[in-house]
Every structure is written in structure tokens, then in C-alpha cells.
C-alpha positions as CSV (number, residue, x, y, z in Angstrom):
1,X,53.2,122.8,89.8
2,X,53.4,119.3,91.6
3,X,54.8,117.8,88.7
4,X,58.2,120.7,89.2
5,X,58.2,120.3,93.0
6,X,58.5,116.4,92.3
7,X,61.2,117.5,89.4
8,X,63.0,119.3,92.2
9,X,62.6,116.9,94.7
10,X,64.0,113.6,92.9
11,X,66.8,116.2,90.9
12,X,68.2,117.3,95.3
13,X,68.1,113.9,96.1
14,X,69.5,112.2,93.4
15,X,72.8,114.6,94.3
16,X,72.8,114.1,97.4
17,X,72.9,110.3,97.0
18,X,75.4,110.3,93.9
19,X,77.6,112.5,96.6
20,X,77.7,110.4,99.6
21,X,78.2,107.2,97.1
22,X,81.6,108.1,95.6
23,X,80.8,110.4,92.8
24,X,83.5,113.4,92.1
25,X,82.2,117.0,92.3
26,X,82.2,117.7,88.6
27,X,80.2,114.1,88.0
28,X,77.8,115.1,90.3
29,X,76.8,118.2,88.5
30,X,77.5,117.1,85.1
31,X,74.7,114.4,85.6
32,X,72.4,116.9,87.4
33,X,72.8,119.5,84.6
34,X,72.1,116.5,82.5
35,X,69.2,115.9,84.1
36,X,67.5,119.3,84.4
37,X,68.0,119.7,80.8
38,X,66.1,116.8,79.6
39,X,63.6,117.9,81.9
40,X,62.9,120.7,80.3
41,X,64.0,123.3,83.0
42,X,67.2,125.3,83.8
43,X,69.4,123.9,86.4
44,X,73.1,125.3,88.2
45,X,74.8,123.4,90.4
46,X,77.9,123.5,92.6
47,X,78.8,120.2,94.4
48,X,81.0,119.6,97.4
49,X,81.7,116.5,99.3
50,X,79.4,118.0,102.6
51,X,76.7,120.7,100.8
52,X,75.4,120.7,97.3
53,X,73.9,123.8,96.1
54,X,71.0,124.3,93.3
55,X,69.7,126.9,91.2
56,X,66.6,126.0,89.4
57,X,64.9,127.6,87.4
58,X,61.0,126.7,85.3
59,X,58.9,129.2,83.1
60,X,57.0,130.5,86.3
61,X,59.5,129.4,89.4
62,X,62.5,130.2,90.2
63,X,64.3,127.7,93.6
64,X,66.9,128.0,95.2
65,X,67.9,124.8,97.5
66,X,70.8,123.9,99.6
67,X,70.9,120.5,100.6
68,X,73.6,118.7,103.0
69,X,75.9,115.7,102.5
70,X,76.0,114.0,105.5
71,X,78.0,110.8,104.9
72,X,80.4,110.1,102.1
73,X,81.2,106.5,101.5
74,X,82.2,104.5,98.2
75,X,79.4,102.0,97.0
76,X,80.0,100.8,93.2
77,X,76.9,98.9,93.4
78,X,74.7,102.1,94.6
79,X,76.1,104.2,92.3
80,X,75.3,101.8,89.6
81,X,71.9,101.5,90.6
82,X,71.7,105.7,90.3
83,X,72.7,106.0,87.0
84,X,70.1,103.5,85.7
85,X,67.5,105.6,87.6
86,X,68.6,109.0,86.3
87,X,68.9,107.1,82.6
88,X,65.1,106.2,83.2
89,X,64.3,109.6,84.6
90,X,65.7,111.6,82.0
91,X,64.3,109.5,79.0
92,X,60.8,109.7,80.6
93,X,60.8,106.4,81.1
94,X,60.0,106.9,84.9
95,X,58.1,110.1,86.6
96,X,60.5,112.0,88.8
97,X,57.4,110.8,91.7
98,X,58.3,107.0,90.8
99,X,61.9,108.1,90.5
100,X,61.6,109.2,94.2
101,X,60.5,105.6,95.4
102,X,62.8,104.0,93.3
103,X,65.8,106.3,94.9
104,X,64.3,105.1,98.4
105,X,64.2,101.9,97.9
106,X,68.1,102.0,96.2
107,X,68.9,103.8,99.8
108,X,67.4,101.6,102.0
109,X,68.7,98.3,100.7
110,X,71.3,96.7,102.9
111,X,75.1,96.7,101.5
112,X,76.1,94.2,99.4
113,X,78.5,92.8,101.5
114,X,78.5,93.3,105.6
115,X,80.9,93.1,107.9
116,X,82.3,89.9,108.0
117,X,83.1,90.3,104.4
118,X,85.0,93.6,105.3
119,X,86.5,92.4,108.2
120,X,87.8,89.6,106.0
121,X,88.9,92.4,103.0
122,X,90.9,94.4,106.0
123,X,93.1,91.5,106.3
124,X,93.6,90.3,102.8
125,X,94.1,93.7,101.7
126,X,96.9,94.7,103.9
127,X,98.5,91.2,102.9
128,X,98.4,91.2,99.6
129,X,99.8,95.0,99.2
130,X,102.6,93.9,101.5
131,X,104.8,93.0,98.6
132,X,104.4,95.5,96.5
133,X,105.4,98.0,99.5
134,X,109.0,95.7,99.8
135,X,108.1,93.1,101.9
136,X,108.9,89.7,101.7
137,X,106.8,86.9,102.0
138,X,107.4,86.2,105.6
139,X,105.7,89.7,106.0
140,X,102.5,88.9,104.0
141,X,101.6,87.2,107.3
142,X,102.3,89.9,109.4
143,X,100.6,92.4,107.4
144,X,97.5,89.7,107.2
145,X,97.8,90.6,111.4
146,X,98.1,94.2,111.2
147,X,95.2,94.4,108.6
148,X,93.1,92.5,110.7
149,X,93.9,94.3,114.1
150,X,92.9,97.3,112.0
151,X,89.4,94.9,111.1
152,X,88.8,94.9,114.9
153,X,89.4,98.7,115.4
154,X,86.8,99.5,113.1
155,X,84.4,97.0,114.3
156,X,84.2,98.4,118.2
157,X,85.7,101.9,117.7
158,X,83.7,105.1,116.8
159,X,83.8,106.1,113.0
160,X,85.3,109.1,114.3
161,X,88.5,107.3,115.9
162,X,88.9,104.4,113.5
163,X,91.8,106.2,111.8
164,X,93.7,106.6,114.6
165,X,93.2,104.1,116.8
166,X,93.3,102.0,113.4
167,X,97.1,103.4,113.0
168,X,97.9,102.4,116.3
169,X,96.6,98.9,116.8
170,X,98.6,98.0,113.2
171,X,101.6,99.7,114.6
172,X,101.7,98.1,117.8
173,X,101.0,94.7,116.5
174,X,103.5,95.0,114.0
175,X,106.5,95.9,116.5
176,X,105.2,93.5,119.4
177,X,105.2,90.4,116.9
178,X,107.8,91.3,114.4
179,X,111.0,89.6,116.8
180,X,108.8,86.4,115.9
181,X,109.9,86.6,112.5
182,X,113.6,85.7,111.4
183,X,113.5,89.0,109.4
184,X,111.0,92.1,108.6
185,X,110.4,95.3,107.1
186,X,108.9,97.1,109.7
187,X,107.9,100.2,107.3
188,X,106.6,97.9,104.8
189,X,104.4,95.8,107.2
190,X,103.0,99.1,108.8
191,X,102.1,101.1,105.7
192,X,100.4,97.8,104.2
193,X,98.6,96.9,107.7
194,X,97.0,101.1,107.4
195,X,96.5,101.0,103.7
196,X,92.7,101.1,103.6
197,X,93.1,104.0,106.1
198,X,95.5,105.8,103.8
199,X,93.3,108.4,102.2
200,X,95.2,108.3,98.7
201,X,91.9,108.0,96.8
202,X,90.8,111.4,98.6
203,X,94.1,112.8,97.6
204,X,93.2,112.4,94.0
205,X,89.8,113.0,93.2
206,X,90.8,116.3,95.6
207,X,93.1,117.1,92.9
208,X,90.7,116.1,90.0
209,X,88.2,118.1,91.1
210,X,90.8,121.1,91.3
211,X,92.0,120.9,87.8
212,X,88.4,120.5,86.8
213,X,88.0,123.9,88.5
214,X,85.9,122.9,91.2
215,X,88.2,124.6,93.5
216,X,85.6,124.4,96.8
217,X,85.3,120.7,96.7
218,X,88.8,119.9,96.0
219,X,90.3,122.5,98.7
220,X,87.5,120.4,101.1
221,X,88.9,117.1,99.8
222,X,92.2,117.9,99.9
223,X,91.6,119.3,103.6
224,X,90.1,116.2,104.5
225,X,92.9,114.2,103.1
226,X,95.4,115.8,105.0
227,X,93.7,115.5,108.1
228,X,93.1,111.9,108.0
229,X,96.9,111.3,107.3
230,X,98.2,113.3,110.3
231,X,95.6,111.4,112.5
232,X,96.8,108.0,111.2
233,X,100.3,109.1,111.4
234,X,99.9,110.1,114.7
235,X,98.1,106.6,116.0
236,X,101.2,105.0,113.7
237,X,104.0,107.1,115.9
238,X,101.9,106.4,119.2
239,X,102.0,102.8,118.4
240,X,105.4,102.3,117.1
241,X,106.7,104.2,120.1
242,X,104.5,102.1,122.6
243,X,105.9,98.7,120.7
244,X,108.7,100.1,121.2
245,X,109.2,100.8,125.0
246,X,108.1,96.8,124.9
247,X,110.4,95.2,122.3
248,X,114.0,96.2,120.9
249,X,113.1,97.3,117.6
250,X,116.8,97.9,116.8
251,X,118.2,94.5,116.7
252,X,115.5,93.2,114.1
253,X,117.0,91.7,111.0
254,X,115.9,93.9,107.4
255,X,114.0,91.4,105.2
256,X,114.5,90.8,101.5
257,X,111.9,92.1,99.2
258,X,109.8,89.1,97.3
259,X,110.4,89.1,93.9
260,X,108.5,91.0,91.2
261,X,106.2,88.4,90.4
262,X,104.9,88.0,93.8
263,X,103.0,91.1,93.1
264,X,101.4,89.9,90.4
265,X,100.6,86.6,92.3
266,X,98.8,88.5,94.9
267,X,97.1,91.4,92.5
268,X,93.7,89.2,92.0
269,X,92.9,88.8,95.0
270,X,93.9,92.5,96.2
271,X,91.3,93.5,93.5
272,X,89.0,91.2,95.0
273,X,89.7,92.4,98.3
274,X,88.8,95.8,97.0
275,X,85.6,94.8,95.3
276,X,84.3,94.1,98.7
277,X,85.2,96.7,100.3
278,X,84.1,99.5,97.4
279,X,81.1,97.0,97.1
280,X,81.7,96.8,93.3
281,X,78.3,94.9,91.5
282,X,79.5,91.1,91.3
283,X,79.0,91.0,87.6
284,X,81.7,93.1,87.1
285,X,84.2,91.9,88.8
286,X,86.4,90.3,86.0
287,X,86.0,93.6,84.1
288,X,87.6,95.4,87.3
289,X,90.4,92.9,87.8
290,X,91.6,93.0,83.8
291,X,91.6,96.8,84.3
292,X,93.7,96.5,86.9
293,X,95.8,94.5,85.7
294,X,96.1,96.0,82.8
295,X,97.0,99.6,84.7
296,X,99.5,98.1,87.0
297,X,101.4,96.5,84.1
298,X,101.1,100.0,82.1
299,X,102.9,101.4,85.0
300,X,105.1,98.7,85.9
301,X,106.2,98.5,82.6
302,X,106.7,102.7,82.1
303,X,108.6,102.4,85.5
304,X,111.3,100.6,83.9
305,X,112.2,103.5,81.2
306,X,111.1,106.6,83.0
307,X,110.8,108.3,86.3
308,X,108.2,108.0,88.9
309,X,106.0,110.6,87.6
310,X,106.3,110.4,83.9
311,X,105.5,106.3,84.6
312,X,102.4,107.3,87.1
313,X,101.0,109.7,84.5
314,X,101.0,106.6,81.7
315,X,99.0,104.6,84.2
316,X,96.4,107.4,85.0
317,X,96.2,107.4,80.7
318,X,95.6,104.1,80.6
319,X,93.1,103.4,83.3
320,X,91.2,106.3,81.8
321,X,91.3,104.9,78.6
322,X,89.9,101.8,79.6
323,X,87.4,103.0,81.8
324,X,86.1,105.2,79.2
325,X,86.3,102.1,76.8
326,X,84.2,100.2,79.2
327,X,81.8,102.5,79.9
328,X,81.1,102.8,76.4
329,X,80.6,99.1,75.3
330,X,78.4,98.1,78.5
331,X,76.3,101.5,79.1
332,X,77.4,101.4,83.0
333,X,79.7,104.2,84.6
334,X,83.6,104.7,84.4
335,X,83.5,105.0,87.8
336,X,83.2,100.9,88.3
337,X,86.4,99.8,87.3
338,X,88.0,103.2,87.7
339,X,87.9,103.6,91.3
340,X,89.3,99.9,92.3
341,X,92.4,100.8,89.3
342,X,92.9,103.9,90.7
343,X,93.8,102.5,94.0
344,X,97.1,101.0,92.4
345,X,98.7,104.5,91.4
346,X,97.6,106.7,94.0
347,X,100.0,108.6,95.8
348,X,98.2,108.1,99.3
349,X,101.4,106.0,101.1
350,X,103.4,109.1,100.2
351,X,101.1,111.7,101.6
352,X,101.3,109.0,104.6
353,X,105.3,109.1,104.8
354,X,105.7,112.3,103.9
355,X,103.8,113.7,107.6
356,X,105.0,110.7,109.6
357,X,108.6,111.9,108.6
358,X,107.9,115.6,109.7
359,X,106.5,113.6,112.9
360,X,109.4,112.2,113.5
361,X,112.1,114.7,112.9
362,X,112.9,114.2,109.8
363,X,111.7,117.8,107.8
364,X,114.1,117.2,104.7
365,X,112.9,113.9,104.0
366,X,109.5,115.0,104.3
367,X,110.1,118.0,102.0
368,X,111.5,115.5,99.5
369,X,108.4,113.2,100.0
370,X,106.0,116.5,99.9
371,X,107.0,117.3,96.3
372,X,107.3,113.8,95.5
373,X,103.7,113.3,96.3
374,X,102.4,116.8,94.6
375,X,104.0,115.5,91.1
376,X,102.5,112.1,91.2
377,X,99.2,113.5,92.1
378,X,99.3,115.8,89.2
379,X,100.8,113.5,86.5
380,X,97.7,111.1,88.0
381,X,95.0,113.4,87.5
382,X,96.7,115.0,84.2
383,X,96.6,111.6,82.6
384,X,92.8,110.8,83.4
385,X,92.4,114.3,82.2
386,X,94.2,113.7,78.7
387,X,92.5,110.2,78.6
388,X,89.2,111.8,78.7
389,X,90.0,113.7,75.1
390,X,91.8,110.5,73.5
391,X,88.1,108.9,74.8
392,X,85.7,110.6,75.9
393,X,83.3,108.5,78.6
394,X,80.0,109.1,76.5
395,X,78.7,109.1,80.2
396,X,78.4,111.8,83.2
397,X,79.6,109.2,85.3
């Protein structure tokens, strides 16, 4: 009887940390069904981002458990760490008792990388996706400011008002120091100063985990989504109004767009950037950047022949593909290089127009935006989805 309460023990915990650590809904109970199998009992699961709920079931016991998800965060290097432990688990390799100090010890190890490394990431980041929003070269620099005024925001502010007040210190630094430059794109510069704050990568797995059928979690996720880009567009409004009121935003010059190849300059060290702050293991790093590259040509190179969506849906099949290719030559999960890809064809800067436009007036643009965004989201998701029969992951994860 121990031996089941330790089974049920290790099998709650282990979803609770695969949930806070980045895992999608339908991973999470894939690799929990998995799990209970190879066990030798009879497990049902159903997985949201906040509560996971188990039915478990042993030839004289029958548990039912709900357990909550207090955090969610993305940790590469954590959720690494968790599929080599349920790999041991369910091979018998490890007790589910051992299990439960090994899961510990994988919980209470510091981050990879603190917070001078992510206040460093903030700035890069926000630099670096400056071109490939429009801006010019001149505005790498002030989207290196505006990132890093977001950096400071969310090392003095409450989790709970980093979005915001993260929207409003990029916006407000953009329009007080843009009449320093000879020209700018204001929009550019702002969406690339908020873009770790966009929640595009919310948006999609929100959608994934609907067209999986795991309508709960991707109604929550999609919720969540949509709140965090009216609060960021709200700081954004609040702070371009503010900079405003202090500087003549009319009379600024339009900037010229850097040439293609800038992107491509800058893509490395985005991925980098995005390593750090996703805490991707080290040794994979070079795996994560060819991906990436790999998926950003894919879908620069479908843009040039056919529209927004078809072009976004050949990206989402390619990254899937390669994930699923890596996953299967090095044993690890898809979810390493996936997640750092997927943040160069998510849809989250138009979510982002989309309500700043209804914020500001502007309801047909933001209609236009709206469906724009739906379509890419689902020719995302739908190519993952297609790339998962073309190759399958051989993992849950």
C-alpha cells in the first residue's frame, strides 16, 4: 500500500511540476498516462494551466486527487531534467520514493541563469527584434533602451504589475527620447521594447491545446492571453499619451526600415537572448539556434510566394518537423528547441495591435487585425499539428 501512495505521490507531483515549467495540457497528460501505465495502474487525467485533476485507479484503491498549479513559468532546463526522471521512473530504474527526492532536489535548484542575465536578455531582445518589426538601425538602440527600461520594471515592480507598468516605462521612454534620433518608427521601437511581455506564446499553445480538444485549458490560456495584452496595451496607451503631453510626437521624422539581412545579422543573438530567458540547457544551444534559423528562413522564404497565413502555416510544419527530428536522434523533448522557434511565428504582436487599436479608436483596424491574428494562430497550430503525423515526436514531450 506504501508503495501506491508513493506511485500517487511522485505521479501528482511530477504534473504539477511539468505544468508550472512550460509543458502544454495535452503533454502533461500524455506523459502522466504514460506513466501510470508502466506502473501498472490505471490513471485519467485532465490538465489545466492552474489545477490538474487525477483519477487513479490500483486493484484494491481507487483516488481521486486535485492538485493546484500555482506558478507557471518556462524553464527548458527543468523540464529537461523531468523527463529524464519520469524516463527512470517508468523503466523501474528509480522507485517512485527516490523519484520524489530526485523531483525535490530538480525544484529546489537555483535557475540557470539569474537576474542579471535576464536583465541583460530584456535589453538584447527588444534590440535585436527591432528590425524585424521595421526599424532601422538607428532604432536597435532605442529599442536596446526600452527593453531595458522594461529590465528595471520587472526588477522593483510586483509580478502582478510588470506587464503594465512594463508597457508604460517602454512607451514613455520611447516618445521622451525618440526627438534624439534623426528619424524613428515609433510603433516599431514600442512593440520590440514589450516583446517579452507580449503573450504570443500563450496565444498559441491556448490554441494548441484547443484543437487537441483540451477545451478547459485552452479557453484558460487563451483568457489569460487576452488579459495580459489589454493590460500591456493599456500601460503602452498610458505611456505614449504621458510622452506625449511632454514631447511633440507629430513632428518626428518616419525612419527607413534596415534591410532584410539585418534580421538575419541580429537572429543569433535573439535566439541567445531567448535561451536565457526560457533557461534552455547550455548544451543545446546550437541545436536551438539552427532550428531557428532554419524556421525563420522556411517562413521568410514561403512569405515571398504566398500570403501571411499560408507562409506562417509552412513555418509551424517545419519547426515541428525538426523538433520532432531532434527529439528523436538525441532522446530529449521537442519542447527544447520548439519553444525558442516558436517565438519567431507567433502571432502575439498582432493580438498586441489588434486591442491597442480598439484602444485607441480605431475598431475597423482592429477588426482587420482580430481576424488577421485568428488565421495565423490557426495555420500555426495546424502546421505543428500536420507535422506531428509527417513525424511523429516518439516522445510525450
Amino acid at each position: 500500500m506504501a508503495n501506491i501512495q508513493e506511485t500517487l505521490d511522485f505521479t501528482a507531483r511530477l504534473g504539477q511540476a511539468l505544468s508550472r515549467y512550460g509543458a502544454p495540457a495535452h503533454r502533461v497528460e500524455d506523459v502522466l498516462c504514460l506513466l501510470t501505465r508502466d506502473l501498472g495502474i490505471e490513471g485519467v487525467f485532465s490538465a489545466t494551466p492552474s489545477v490538474l485533476l487525477m483519477d487513479i485507479r490500483s486493484t484494491d484503491r481507487h483516488d481521486i486527487r486535485i492538485e493546484r498549479i500555482h506558478k507557471n513559468e518556462i524553464d527548458l532546463t527543468r523540464l529537461r531534467q523531468l523527463d529524464q526522471l519520469f524516463n527512470q521512473v517508468a523503466s523501474g530504474s528509480m522507485t517512485p520514493s527516490e523519484g520524489l527526492v530526485a523531483l525535490d532536489r530538480i525544484i529546489a535548484a537555483p535557475p540557470r541563469f539569474g537576474k542579471t542575465h535576464d536583465f541583460i536578455a530584456y535589453g538584447l531582445t527588444s534590440a535585436c527584434a527591432t528590425p524585424m518589426f521595421g526599424g532601422s538601425f538607428t532604432d536597435m538602440v532605442l529599442g536596446l533602451t526600452a527593453g531595458t527600461a522594461v529590465a528595471l520594471v520587472s526588477l522593483l515592480a510586483p509580478a502582478r504589475l510588470l506587464v503594465p507598468l512594463g508597457g508604460f516605462s517602454a512607451a514613455l521612454t520611447v516618445a521622451v527620447l525618440a526627438p534624439l534620433l534623426p528619424a524613428v518608427n515609433l510603433d516599431a521601437v514600442t512593440l520590440s521594447g514589450v516583446i517579452v511581455l507580449v503573450p504570443g506564446f500563450t496565444l498559441t499553445l491556448g490554441v494548441s491545446e484547443l484543437v487537441t480538444h483540451n477545451i478547459t485549458a485552452g479557453v484558460s490560456r487563451l483568457g489569460a492571453a487576452l488579459i495580459t495584452a489589454l493590460s500591456l496595451s493599456f500601460g503602452v496607451l498610458m505611456g505614449r499619451t504621458v510622452g506625449g503631453s511632454l514631447v511633440d510626437l507629430n513632428t518626428l521624422m518616419s525612419s527607413t526600415p534596415a534591410p532584410t539581412w539585418a534580421a538575419w545579422l541580429v537572429l543569433p543573438v535573439a535566439v541567445m537572448t531567448i535561451n536565457v530567458l526560457f533557461r534552455a540547457p547550455v548544451r543545446q544551444w546550437g541545436w536551438i539556434i539552427l532550428t531557428s534559423g532554419v524556421t525563420y528562413g522556411a517562413l521568410q522564404l514561403a512569405s515571398t510566394v504566398m500570403n501571411a497565413e499560408l507562409a506562417v502555416f509552412i513555418g509551424g510544419l517545419t519547426l515541428g518537423v525538426t523538433s520532432n527530428i531532434y527529439a528523436r536522434v538525441k532522446d530529449l523533448p521537442a519542447a527544447i528547441i520548439r519553444m525558442p522557434g516558436l517565438l519567431f511565428l507567433v502571432p502575439g504582436s498582432l493580438s498586441f495591435l489588434s486591442i491597442q487599436a480598439v484602444m485607441s479608436g480605431q475598431t475597423d483596424q482592429a477588426t482587420v487585425t482580430a481576424g488577421q491574428l485568428t488565421l495565423v494562430a490557426i495555420s500555426l497550430v495546424m502546421g505543428m499539428v500536420v507535422a506531428g503525423s509527417v513525424m511523429p515526436p516518439r516522445k510525450a514531450l
